[in-house]
C-alpha positions as CSV (number, residue, x, y, z in Angstrom):
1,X,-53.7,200.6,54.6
2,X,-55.6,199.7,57.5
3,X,-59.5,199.9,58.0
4,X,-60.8,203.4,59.0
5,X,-61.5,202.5,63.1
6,X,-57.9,201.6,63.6
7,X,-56.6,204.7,61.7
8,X,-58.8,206.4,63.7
9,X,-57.5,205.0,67.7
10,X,-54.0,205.3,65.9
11,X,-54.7,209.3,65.0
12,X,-56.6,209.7,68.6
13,X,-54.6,208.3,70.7
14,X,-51.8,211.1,70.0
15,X,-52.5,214.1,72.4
16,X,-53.0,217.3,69.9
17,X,-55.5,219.9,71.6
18,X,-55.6,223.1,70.2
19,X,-52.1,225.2,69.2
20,X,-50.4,221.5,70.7
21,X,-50.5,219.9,67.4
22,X,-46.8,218.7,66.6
23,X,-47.2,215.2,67.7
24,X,-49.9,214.3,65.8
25,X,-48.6,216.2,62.7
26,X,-45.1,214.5,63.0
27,X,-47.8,210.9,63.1
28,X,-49.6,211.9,60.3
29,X,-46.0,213.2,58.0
30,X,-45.4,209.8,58.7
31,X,-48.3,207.9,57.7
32,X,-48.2,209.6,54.5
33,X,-44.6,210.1,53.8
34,X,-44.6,206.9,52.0
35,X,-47.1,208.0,49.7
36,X,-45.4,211.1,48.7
37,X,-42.5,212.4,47.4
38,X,-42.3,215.5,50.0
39,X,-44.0,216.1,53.1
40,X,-42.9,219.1,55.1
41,X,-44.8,220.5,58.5
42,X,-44.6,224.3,58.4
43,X,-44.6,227.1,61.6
44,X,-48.1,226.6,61.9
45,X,-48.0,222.6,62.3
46,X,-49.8,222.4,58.5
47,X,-49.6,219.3,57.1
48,X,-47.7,219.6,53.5
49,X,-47.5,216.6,51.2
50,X,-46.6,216.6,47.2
51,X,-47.0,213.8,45.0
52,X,-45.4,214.6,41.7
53,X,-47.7,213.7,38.5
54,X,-49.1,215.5,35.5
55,X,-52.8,214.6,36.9
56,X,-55.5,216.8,38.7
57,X,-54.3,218.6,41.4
58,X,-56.1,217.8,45.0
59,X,-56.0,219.3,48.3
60,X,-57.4,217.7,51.4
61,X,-58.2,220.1,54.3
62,X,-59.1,219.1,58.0
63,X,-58.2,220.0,61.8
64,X,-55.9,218.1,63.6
65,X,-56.5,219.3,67.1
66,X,-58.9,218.1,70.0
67,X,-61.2,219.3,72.6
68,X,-59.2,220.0,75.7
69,X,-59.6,221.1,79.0
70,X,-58.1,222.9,81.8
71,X,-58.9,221.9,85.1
72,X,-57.5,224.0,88.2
């Protein structure tokens, strides 16, 4: 994995503001889809990923979208 500032310019640097998510959901299915063994992105560009195991069960929640503006 690489250290938390470059995972952050690699997650910024995708264009995502608000109900425009799907690129940076499609980058961040891919970051994890090697850790998993199912991701999925739903209608509402959720983030989905399953790691099979008889351990405790964990769910990670945060927005994906940024500030944007519209200038006219």
């Amino acid at each position: 994995m690489t250290d938390a500032l470059t995972l952050q310019k690699k997650l910024l640097s995708v264009v995502s503001i608000a109900g425009f998510e799907e690129n940076r959901a499609r980058l961040i299915s891919s970051m994890v889809a090697p850790l998993c063994d199912d991701v999925v992105i739903d209608p509402m560009q959720n983030v989905i990923a399953h790691k099979k195991g008889d351990g405790a069960r964990v769910m990670m929640s945060a927005h994906m979208d940024s500030i944007g503006f519209l200038v006219t």
